[in-house]
C-alpha positions as CSV (number, residue, x, y, z in Angstrom):
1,X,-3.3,-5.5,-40.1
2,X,-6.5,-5.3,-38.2
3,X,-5.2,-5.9,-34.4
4,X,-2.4,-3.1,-35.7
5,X,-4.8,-0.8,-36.2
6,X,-6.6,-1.8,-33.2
7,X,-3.5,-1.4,-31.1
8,X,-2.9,2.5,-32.6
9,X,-6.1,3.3,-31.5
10,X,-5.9,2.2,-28.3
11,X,-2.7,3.2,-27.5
12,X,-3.3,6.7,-28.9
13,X,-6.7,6.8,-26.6
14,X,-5.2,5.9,-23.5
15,X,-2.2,8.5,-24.5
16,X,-4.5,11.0,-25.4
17,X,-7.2,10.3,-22.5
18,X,-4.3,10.1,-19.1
19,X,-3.3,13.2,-20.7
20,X,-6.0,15.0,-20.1
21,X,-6.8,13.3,-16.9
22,X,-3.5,13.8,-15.4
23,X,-3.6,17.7,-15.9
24,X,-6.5,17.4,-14.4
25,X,-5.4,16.6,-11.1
26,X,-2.8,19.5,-11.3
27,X,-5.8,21.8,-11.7
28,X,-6.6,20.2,-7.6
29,X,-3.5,20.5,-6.8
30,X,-1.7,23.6,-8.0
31,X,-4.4,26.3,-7.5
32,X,-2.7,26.0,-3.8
33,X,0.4,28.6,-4.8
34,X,-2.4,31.2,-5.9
35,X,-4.6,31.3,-3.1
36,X,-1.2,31.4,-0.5
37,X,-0.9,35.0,-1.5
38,X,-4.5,36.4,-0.8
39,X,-4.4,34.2,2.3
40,X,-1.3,35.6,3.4
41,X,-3.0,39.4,2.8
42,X,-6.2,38.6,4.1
43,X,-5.3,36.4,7.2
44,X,-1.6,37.6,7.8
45,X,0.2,34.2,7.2
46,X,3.5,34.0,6.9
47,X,5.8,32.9,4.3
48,X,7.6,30.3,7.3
49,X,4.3,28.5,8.0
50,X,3.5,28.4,4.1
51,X,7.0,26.8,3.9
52,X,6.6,24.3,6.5
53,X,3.2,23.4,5.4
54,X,4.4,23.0,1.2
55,X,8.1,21.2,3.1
56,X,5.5,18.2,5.0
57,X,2.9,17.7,2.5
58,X,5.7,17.5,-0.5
59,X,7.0,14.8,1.5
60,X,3.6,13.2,2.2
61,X,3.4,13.1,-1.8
62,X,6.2,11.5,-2.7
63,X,5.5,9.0,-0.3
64,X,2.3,8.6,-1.4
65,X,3.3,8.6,-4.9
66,X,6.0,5.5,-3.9
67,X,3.2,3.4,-2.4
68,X,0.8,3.9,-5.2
69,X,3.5,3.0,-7.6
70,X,4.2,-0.4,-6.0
71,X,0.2,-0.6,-5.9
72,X,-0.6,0.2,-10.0
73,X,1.9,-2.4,-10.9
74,X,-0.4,-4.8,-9.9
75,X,-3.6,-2.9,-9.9
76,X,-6.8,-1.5,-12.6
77,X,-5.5,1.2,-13.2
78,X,-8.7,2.6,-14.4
79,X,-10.4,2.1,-10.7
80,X,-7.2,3.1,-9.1
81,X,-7.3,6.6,-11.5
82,X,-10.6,7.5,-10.0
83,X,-10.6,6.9,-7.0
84,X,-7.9,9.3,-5.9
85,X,-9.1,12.0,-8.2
86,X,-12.6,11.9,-6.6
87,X,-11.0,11.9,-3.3
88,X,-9.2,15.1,-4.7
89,X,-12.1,16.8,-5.9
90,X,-14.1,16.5,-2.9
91,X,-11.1,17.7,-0.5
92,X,-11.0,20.8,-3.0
93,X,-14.3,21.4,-2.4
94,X,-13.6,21.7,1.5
95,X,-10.9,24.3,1.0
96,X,-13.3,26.8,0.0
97,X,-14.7,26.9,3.4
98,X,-11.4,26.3,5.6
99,X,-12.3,29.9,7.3
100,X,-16.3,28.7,7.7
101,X,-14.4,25.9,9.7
102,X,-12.1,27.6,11.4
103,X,-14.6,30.0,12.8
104,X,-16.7,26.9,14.1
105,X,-13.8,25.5,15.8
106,X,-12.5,28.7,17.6
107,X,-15.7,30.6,17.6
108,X,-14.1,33.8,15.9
109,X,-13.4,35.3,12.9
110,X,-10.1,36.6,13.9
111,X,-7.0,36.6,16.7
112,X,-4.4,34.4,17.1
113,X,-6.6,31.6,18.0
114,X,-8.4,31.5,14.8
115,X,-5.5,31.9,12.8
116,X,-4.0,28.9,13.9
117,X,-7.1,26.9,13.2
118,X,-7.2,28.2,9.5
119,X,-3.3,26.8,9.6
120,X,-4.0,23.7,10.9
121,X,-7.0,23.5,8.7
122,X,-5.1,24.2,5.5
123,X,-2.3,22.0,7.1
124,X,-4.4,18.9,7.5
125,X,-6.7,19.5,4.6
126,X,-3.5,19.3,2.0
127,X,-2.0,16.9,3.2
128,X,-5.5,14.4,3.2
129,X,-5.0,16.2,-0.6
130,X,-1.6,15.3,-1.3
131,X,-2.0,11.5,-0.5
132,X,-4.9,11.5,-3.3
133,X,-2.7,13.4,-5.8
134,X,0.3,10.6,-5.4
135,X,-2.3,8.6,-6.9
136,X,-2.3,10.5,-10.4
137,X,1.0,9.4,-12.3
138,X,1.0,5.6,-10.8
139,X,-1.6,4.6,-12.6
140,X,-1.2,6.2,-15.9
141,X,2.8,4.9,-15.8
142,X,1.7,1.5,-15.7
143,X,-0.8,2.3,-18.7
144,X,2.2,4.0,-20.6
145,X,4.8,1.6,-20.2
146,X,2.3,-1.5,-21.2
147,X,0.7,0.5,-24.1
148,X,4.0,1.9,-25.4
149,X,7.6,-0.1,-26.8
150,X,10.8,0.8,-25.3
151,X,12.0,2.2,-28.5
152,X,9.2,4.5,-28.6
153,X,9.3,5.4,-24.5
154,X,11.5,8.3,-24.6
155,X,9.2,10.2,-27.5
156,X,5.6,9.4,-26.8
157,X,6.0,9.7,-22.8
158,X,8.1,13.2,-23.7
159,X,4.3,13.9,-25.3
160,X,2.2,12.2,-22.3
161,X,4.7,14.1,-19.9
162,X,3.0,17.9,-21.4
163,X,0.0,16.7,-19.3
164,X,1.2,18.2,-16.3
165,X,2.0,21.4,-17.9
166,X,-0.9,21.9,-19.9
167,X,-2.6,21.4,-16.4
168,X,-0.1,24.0,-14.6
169,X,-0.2,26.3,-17.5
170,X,-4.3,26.2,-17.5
171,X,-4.6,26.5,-13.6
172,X,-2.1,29.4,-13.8
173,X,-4.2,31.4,-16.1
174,X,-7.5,30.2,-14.4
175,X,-6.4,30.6,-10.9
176,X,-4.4,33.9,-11.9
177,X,-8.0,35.2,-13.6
178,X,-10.2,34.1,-10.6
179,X,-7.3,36.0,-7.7
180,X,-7.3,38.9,-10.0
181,X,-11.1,39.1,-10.9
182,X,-13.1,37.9,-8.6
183,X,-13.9,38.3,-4.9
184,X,-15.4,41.5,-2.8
185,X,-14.1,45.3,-3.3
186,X,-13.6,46.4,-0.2
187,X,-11.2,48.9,-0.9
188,X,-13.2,51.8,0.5
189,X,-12.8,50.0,3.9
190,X,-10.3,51.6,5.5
191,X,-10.1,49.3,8.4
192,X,-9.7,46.5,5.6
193,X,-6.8,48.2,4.2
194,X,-4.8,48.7,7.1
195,X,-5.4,45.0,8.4
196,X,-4.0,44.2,4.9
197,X,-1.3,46.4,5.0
198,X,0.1,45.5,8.5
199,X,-0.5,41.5,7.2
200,X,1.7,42.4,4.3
201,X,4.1,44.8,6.2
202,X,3.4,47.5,3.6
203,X,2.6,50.6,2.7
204,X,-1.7,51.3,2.3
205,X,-1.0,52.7,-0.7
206,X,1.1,49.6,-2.0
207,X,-0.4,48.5,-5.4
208,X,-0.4,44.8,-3.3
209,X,-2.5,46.0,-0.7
210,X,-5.2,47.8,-3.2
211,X,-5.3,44.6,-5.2
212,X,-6.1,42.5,-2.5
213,X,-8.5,44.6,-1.2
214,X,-10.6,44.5,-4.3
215,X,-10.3,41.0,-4.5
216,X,-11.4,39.4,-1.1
217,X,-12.5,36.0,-0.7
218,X,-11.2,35.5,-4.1
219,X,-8.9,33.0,-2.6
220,X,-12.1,30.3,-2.1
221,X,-13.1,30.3,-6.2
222,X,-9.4,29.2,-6.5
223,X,-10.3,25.6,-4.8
224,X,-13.8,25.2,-6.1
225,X,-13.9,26.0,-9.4
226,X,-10.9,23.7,-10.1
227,X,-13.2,21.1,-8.3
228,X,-16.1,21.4,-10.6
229,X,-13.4,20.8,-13.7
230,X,-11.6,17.9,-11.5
231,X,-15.7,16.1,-11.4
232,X,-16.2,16.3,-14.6
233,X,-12.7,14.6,-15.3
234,X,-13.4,11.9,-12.9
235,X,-16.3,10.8,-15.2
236,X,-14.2,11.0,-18.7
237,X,-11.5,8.9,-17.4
238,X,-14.3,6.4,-16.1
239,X,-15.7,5.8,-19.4
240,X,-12.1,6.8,-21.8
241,X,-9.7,4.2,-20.5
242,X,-8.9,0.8,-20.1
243,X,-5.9,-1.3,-18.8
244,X,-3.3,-3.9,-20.4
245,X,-3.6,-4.7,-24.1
246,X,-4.9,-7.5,-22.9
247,X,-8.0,-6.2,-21.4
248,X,-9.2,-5.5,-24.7
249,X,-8.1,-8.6,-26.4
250,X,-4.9,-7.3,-28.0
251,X,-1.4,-8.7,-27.3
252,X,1.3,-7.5,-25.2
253,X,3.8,-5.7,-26.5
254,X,6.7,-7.7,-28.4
255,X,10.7,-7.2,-26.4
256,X,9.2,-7.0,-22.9
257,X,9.2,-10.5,-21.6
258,X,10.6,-10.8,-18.5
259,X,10.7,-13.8,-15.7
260,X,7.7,-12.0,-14.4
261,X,5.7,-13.2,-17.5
262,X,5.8,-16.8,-16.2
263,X,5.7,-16.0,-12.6
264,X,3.2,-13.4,-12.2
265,X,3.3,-14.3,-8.1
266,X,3.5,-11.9,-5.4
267,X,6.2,-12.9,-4.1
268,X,8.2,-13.1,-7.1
269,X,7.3,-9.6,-7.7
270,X,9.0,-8.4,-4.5
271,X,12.3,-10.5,-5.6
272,X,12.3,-8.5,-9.0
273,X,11.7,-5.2,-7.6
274,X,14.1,-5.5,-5.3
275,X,16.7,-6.9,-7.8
276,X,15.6,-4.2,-10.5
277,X,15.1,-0.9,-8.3
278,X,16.3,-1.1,-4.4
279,X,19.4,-2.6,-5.6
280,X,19.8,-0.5,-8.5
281,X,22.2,2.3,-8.5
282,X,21.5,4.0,-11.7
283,X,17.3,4.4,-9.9
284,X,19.2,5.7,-7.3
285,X,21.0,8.4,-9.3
286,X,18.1,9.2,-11.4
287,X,16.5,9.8,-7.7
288,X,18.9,12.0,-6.7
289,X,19.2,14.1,-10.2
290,X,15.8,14.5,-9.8
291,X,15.4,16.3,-6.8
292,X,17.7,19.0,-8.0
293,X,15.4,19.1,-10.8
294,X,12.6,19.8,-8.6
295,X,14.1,21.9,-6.6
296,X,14.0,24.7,-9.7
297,X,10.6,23.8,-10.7
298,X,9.0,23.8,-7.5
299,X,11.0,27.0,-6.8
300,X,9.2,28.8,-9.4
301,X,6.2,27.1,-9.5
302,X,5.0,27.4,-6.1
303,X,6.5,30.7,-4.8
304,X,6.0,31.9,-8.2
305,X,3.0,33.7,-7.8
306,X,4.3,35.6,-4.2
307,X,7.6,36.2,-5.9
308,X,5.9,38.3,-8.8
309,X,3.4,39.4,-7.0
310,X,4.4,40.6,-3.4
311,X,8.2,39.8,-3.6
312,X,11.3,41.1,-5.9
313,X,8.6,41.9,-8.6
314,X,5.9,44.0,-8.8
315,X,3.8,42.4,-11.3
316,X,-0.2,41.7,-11.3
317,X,-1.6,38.7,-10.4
318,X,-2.9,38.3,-14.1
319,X,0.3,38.7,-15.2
320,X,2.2,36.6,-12.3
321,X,-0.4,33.7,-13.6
322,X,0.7,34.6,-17.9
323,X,4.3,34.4,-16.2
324,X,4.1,31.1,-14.5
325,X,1.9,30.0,-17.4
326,X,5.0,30.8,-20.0
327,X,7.2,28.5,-17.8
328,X,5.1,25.8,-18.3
329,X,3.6,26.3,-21.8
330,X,7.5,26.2,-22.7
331,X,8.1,23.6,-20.3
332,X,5.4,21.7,-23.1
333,X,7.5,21.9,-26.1
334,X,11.0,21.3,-24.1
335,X,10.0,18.2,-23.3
336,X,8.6,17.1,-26.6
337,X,11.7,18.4,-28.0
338,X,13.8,16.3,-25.6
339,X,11.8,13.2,-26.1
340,X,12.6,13.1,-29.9
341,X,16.1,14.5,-29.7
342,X,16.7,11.2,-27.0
343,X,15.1,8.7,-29.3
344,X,16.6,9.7,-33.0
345,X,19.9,11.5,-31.5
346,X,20.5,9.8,-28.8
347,X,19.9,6.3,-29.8
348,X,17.2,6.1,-26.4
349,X,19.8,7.3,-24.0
350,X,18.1,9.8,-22.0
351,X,20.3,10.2,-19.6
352,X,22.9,11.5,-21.7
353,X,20.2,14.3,-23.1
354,X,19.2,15.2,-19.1
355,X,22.5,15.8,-18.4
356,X,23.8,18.2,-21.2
357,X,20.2,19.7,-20.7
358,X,20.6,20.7,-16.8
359,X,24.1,22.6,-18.0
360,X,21.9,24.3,-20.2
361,X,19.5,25.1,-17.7
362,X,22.1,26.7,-15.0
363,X,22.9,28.4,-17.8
364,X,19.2,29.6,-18.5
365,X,19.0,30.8,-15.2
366,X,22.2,33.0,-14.6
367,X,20.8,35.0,-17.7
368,X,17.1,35.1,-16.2
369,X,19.6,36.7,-12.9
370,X,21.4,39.2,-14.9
371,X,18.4,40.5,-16.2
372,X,17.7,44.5,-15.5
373,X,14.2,44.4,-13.6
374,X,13.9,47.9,-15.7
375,X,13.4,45.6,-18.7
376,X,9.8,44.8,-17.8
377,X,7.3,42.0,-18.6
378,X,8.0,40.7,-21.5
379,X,11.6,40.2,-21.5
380,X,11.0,38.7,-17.9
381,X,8.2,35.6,-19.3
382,X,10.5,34.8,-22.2
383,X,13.1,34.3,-19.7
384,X,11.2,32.3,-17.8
385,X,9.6,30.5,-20.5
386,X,13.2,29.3,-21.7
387,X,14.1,28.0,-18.3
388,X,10.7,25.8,-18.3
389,X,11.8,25.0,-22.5
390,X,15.4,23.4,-21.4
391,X,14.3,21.9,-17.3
392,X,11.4,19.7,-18.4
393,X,13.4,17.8,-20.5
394,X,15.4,15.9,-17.7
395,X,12.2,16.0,-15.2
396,X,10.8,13.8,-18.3
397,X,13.9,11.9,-18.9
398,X,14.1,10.6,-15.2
399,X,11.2,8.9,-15.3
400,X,11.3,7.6,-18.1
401,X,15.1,6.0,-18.2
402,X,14.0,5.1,-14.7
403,X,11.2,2.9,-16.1
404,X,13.1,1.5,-18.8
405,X,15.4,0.3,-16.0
406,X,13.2,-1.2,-14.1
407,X,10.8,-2.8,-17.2
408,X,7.4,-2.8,-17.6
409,X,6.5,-4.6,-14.6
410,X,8.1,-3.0,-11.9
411,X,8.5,0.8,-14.1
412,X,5.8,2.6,-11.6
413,X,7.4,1.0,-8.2
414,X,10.5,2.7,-9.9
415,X,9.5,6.0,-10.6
416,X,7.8,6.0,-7.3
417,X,10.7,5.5,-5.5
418,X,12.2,8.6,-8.2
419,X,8.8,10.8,-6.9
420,X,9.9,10.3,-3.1
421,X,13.1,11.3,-3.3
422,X,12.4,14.2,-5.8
423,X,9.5,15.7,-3.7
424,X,12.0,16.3,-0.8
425,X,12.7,18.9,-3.0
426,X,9.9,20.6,-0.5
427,X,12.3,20.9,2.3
428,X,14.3,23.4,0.7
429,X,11.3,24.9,-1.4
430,X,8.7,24.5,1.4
431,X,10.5,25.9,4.7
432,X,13.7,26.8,3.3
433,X,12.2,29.8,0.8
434,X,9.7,30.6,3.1
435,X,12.2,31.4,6.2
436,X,14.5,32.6,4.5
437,X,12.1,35.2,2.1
438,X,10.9,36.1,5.8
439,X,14.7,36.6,7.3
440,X,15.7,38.4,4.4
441,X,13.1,39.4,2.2
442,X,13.7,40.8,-1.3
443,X,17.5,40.1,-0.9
444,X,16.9,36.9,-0.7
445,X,14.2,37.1,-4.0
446,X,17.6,38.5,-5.4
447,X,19.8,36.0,-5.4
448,X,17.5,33.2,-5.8
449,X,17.5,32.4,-9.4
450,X,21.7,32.2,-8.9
451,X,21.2,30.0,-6.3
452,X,19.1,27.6,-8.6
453,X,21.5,27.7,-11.7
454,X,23.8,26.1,-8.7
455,X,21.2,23.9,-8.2
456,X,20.8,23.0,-11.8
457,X,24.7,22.2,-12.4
458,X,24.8,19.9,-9.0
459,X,21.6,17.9,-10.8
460,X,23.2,17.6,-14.3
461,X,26.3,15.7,-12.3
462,X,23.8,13.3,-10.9
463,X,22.9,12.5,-14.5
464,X,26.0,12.5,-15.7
465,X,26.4,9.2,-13.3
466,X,24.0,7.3,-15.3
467,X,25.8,7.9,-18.5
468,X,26.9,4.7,-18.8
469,X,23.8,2.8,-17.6
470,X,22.8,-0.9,-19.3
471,X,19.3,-1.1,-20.6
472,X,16.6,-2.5,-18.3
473,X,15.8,-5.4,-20.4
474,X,18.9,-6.8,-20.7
475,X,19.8,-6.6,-17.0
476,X,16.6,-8.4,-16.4
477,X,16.8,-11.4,-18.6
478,X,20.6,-11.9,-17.3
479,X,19.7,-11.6,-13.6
């Protein structure tokens, strides 16, 4: 009775305490999408070299996240945590001054030259930022899926999986505050305005242009002011977690003996994940279906913010951030919802719930379409907050069917290789929005939630491949 109770606690901590680490990171991470439209007023960047830049570092993450997945299966995951979240912080901290640097390199404050130092700046300084954030989930999957039965996967990781929308939805209300509050009113400036205006190809008297004249600089509070809340997480997660049951003297969990608990050898470790996730076509599958699913998210997440702001929509940046905050905040309880309806509806099969759930997000989105823009704010967030409701769901359920397959020991080398084929997502979200909001501008803003209900269905037959998939358990013990 004792080492039960033991074992709640401790499982619940290290639920409860990766949580709130994880959305940390995306507080380090995140706060990119609202600085790219001040830096794109203030500096005159376009939406193609935003694109290209959010296309190569997406890439850089998922590769980063593959490689630290194949590390945390074998790794302390509470060293391994803070390491990359420091490395995070401090990189965060360095944004703020990317124009201080830019003007050191080139000598001026503005011109061509200068401008493609700030680029190159921003360019090098996310991706040195992106291969600490592919850190962040590696470690806390390996703490999950040895803290947590399979029977229990589907609902307690749907809960662990609200981390990264907690953190979205907090950094989009922070970030959203910080763009639309803070910064230096220079509105009166004429010459300000017009350099502005010409950046943003609009009128002076555009409501864009007057916000982002009364908000300049803004942009560098957006990187370190997440970094002062990304420190203080870095010391929490030092002193809140630990890592196996067995660190703390408790047992590992019952069902989960594998080969690899008698052979704990390097080398037999490369012979299982091979067996259990190169050569597995259901991880496959899951990959795939998950990069449709990203597509929509990262969509609206990342362009979000220009979209509402600067694009088909005329909203505040207050309001962009409550907006992109409702997708998330409903992203929360959609894949709570999911994680419960998998394990007591669904007998554990969440593949079968990711695909029905994709259908319903298409569907989601052709509405969010058809909607009048006449209707307003309102109508618009609740839209978007029931997109974000139904396409978490499945962005859960990969991972974690993908870790069942793939058991305990080899579940984070799985869903790495899930993360690095789901961030190329960025090639069509990165350069492919950005060019093509450039070609075509609010045409294209038109058309784009139709194109992602396309998106959506394409995913959901992905899914609807694993349907049939054996558990990971059992495949492991007969091969």
């Amino acid at each position: 009775m004792q080492t039960k109770k033991s074992f709640q606690y401790w499982q619940w901590r290290v639920i409860i305490s990766t949580m709130i680490g994880y959305s940390i990171f995306y507080f380090v991470r995140k706060n990119f999408a609202f600085a790219m439209p001040a830096l794109g007023a203030e500096y005159g960047i376009k939406n193609t070299s935003f694109g290209i830049i959010l296309s190569l570092v997406g890439i850089i993450y998922g590769i980063s996240k593959f490689i630290n997945g194949v590390i945390a299966d074998r790794a302390n995951a509470r060293w391994h945590f803070a390491i990359g979240l420091s490395a995070s912080v401090l990189i965060n901290f360095l944004f703020g001054w990317t124009a201080d640097l830019s003007h050191w390199i080139t000598g001026t404050t503005e011109g061509p030259d200068f401008i493609n130092a700030f680029i190159m700046s921003i360019a090098v300084l996310l991706i040195l930022n992106n291969i600490a954030q592919g850190v962040g989930f590696a470690p806390c999957n390996r703490l999950l899926v040895h803290w947590i039965p399979p029977k229990e996967l589907a609902s307690k990781m749907s809960i662990w999986n609200t981390a990264h929308s907690i953190g979205g939805a907090l950094v989009s209300i922070l970030c959203g505050a910080i763009i639309g509050g803070m910064g230096r009113n220079l509105s009166s400036d004429t010459g300000v305005v017009a350099r502005i205006a010409g950046n943003l190809g609009k009128d002076v008297a555009d409501p864009a242009v007057i916000q982002a004249a009364e908000h300049v600089g803004a942009w560098q509070w957006c990187f370190w002011i997440p970094a002062l809340i990304g420190l203080a997480g870095v010391i929490f997660m030092w002193f809140a977690i630990r890592d196996t049951p067995k660190s703390v003297g408790l047992p590992e969990l019952e069902g989960t003996q594998t080969a690899m608990d008698e052979d704990d050898s390097a080398a037999h470790y490369k012979v299982f994940v091979r067996k259990m996730v190169f050569r597995n076509p259901v991880i496959w599958f899951l990959a795939i279906a998950d990069l449709f699913v990203y597509i929509v998210r990262f969509a609206i997440f990342d362009w979000g913010p220009k979209f509402m702001t600067q694009g088909a929509q005329s909203f505040t940046p207050q309001q962009a951030g409550i907006a992109v905050a409702a997708f998330e905040i409903c992203g929360i309880v959609g894949m709570v919802v999911s994680g419960f309806v998998t394990d007591k509806l669904f007998k554990s099969k969440g593949q079968h719930v990711a695909t029905i759930w994709m259908g319903l997000t298409a569907l989601a989105l052709i509405l969010l379409w058809l909607m009048p823009k006449s209707w307003g704010f309102i109508p618009y967030c609740i839209g978007l907050g029931l997109v974000g409701f139904i396409l978490y769901g499945p962005q859960t359920l990969a991972g974690v069917v993908a870790a069942g397959q793939a058991t305990k020991k080899a579940a984070s080398a799985a869903v790495g290789l899930v993360g690095i084929v789901s961030y190329c997502a960025n090639l069509f979200t990165g350069y492919g929005i950005g060019a093509l909001s450039d070609r075509f501008g609010d045409v294209f803003w038109d058309y784009l939630f139709l194109i992602l209900a396309v998106v959506a269905v394409i995913g959901g037959l992905f899914f609807a491949l694993t349907w049939n998939a054996k558990d990971g358990y059992e495949r492991a013990r007969e091969i």
